[in-house]
C-alpha positions in Angstrom: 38.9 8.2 -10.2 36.9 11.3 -11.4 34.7 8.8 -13.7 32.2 10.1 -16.5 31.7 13.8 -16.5 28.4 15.1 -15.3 27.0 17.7 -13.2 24.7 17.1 -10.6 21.5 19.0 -10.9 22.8 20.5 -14.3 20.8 20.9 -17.7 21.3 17.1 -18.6 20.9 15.6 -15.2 17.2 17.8 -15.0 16.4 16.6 -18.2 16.5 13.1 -17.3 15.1 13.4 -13.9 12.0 15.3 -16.2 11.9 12.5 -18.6 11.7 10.0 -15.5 9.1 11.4 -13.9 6.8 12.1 -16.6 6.9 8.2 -17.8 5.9 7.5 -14.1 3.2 10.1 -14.4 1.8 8.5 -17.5 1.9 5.0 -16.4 0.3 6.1 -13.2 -2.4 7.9 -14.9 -2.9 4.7 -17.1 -3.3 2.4 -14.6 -5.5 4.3 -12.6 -7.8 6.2 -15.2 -7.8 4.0 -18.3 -6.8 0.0 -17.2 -9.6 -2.3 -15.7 -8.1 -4.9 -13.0 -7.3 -7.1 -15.6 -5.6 -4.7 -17.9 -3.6 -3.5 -14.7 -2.4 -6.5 -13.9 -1.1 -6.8 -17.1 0.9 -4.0 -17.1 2.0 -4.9 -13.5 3.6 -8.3 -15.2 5.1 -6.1 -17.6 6.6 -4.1 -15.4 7.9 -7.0 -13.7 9.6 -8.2 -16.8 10.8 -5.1 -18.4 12.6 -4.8 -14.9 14.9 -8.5 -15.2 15.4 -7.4 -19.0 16.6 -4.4 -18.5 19.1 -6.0 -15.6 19.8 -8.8 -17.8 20.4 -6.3 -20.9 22.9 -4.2 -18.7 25.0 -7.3 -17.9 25.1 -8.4 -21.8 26.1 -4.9 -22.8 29.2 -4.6 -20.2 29.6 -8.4 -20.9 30.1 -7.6 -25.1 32.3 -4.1 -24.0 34.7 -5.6 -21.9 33.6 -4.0 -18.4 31.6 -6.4 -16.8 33.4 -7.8 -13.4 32.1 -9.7 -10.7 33.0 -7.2 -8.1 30.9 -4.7 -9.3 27.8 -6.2 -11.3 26.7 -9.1 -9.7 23.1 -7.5 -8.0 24.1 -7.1 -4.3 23.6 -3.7 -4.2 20.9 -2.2 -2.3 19.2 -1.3 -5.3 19.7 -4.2 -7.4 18.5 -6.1 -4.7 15.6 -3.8 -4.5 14.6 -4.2 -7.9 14.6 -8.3 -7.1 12.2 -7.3 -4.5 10.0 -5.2 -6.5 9.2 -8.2 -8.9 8.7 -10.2 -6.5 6.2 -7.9 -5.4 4.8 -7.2 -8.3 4.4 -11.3 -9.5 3.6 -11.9 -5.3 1.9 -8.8 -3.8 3.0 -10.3 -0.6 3.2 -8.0 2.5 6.5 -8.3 4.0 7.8 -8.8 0.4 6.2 -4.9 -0.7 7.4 -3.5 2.4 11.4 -4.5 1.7 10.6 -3.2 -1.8 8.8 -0.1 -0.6 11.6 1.2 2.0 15.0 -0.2 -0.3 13.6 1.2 -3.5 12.3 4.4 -2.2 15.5 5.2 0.2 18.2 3.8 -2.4 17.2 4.5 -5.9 16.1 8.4 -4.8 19.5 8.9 -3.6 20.0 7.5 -7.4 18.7 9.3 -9.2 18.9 13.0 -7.2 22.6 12.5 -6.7 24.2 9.9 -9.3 27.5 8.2 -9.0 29.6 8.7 -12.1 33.0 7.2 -10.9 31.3 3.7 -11.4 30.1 4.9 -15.2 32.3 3.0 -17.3 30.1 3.4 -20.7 30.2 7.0 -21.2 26.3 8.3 -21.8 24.7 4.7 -22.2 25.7 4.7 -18.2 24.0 7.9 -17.9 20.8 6.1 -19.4 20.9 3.1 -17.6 21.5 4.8 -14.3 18.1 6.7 -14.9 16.3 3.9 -16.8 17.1 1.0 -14.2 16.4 3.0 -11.1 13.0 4.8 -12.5 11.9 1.7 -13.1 12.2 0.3 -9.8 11.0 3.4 -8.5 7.6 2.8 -10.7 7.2 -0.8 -9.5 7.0 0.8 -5.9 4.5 3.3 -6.9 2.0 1.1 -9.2 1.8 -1.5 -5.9 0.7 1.9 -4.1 -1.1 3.7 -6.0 -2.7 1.2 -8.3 -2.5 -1.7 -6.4 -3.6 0.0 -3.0 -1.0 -1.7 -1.0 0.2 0.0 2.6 2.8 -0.6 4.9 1.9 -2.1 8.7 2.7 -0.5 11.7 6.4 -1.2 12.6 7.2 -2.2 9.2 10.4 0.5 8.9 12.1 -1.2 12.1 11.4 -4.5 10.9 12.7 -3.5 7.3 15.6 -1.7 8.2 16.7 -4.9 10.9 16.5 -7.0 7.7 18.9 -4.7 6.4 21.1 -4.6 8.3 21.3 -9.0 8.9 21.6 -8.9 4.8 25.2 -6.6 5.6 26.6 -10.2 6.9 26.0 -12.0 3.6 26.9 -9.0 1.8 29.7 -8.7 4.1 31.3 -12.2 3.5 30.7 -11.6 -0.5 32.8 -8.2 -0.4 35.2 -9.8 1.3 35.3 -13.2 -1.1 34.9 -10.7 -4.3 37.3 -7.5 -2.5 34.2 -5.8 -3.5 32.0 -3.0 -1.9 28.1 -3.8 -2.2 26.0 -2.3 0.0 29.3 0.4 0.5 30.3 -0.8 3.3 34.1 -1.7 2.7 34.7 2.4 1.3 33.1 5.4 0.4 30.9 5.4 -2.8 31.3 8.5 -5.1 29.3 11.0 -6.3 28.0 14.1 -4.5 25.2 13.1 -1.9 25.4 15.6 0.7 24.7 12.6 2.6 28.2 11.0 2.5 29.7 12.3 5.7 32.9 11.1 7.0 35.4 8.6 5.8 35.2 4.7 6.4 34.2 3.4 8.8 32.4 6.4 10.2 30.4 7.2 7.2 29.0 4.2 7.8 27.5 5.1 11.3 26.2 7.8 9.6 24.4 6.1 7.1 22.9 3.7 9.8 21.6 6.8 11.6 20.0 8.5 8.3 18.8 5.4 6.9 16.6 5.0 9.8 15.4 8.3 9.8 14.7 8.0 5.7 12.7 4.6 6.7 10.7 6.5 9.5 10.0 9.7 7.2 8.7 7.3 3.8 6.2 5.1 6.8 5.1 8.7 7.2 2.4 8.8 4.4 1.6 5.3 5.1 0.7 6.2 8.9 -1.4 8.6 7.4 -2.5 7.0 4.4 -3.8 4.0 7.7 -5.4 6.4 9.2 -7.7 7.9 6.5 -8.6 4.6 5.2 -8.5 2.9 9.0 -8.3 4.4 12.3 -7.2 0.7 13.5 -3.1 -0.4 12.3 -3.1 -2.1 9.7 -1.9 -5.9 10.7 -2.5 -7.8 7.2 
């Protein structure tokens, strides 16, 4: 299953990642430069309610064209579940709850956007879209709760976050195995061309255990030093 064509890193695939990243730029700048705390907050609603639209939309276009199936569009995957998170974040601004949302956005949806899975693209260009339009926006909820909201991760928070992770596999686990689905990718290999997929099953999964520790570890990063400019003591609230 070869899927929708599209090159990786080619002329269309940069275009999109451009457009992507200069909405986030301009939201950024918005709600840092031009929004008073009210205004912000706002937009931060917003945000939280463009993101179940745009979920909601998704299922009601592949609902109407014939594609929709349980096994693939229910939101179990890492990061649909991530974009849950995010508005719960967002409508919360709970700790525990922006830390899930900070390390599941930040390590799924990148791998999203740089390295896209056509095979599961069963719209044609309206999939291209979506893939860029749902996972930028989670991707922006992330980054408004850090850079507008000022919220940090705690010391510890990538081991607690990735052993919520992996107890979530045994829900997701039974639901594959009720729907002979594959969220969270852990019955095969997802497509696409992340240089990241490294073995076949079950091994890739060891190795995405292994580098999705060291992704959790390498995003706390600029919170450690983010901590540390703002507070030489760990942050514990």
């Amino acid at each position: 299953m070869t899927g929708y064509p599209f090159d990786t890193l080619g002329t269309k695939h940069l275009l999109y990642m451009g457009a992507t990243v200069l909405v986030w730029i301009v939201v950024l700048w918005l709600g840092l430069r031009r929004l008073d705390p009210k205004q912000g907050r706002r937009v931060a609603l917003g945000l939280a309610f463009f993101s179940l639209a745009q979920e909601l939309a998704d299922d009601l276009l592949r609902v109407y064209h014939g594609v929709w199936a349980a096994e693939t569009a229910l939101p179990f995957h890492l990061c649909s579940l991530g974009m849950l998170v995010s508005v719960w974040a967002l409508l919360s601004r709970k700790q525990l709850v922006f830390e899930v949302a900070y390390f599941w956005v930040l390590a799924a949806a990148t791998q999203a956007i740089l390295t896209p899975d056509n095979t599961r693209w069963r719209l044609g260009e309206l999939d291209v879209f979506w893939n860029f339009l749902s996972h930028g926006v989670i991707m922006l909820n992330v980054f408004w709760l850090v850079f507008v909201d000022g919220m940090r991760c705690r010391r510890w928070s990538w081991l607690k976050v990735f052993l919520i992770t992996n107890l979530m596999m045994i829900p997701i686990a039974i639901i594959n195995l009720i729907l002979n689905a594959n969220y969270f990718f852990v019955c095969w290999k997802p497509g696409g061309e992340s240089p990241f997929l490294i073995g076949e099953w079950p091994w890739y999964i060891l190795v995405f255990e292994v580098l999705g520790l060291s992704f959790f570890v390498l995003l706390y990063l600029p919170m450690w030093l983010a901590n540390r400019a703002r507070d030489p003591q760990p942050v514990t609230a």
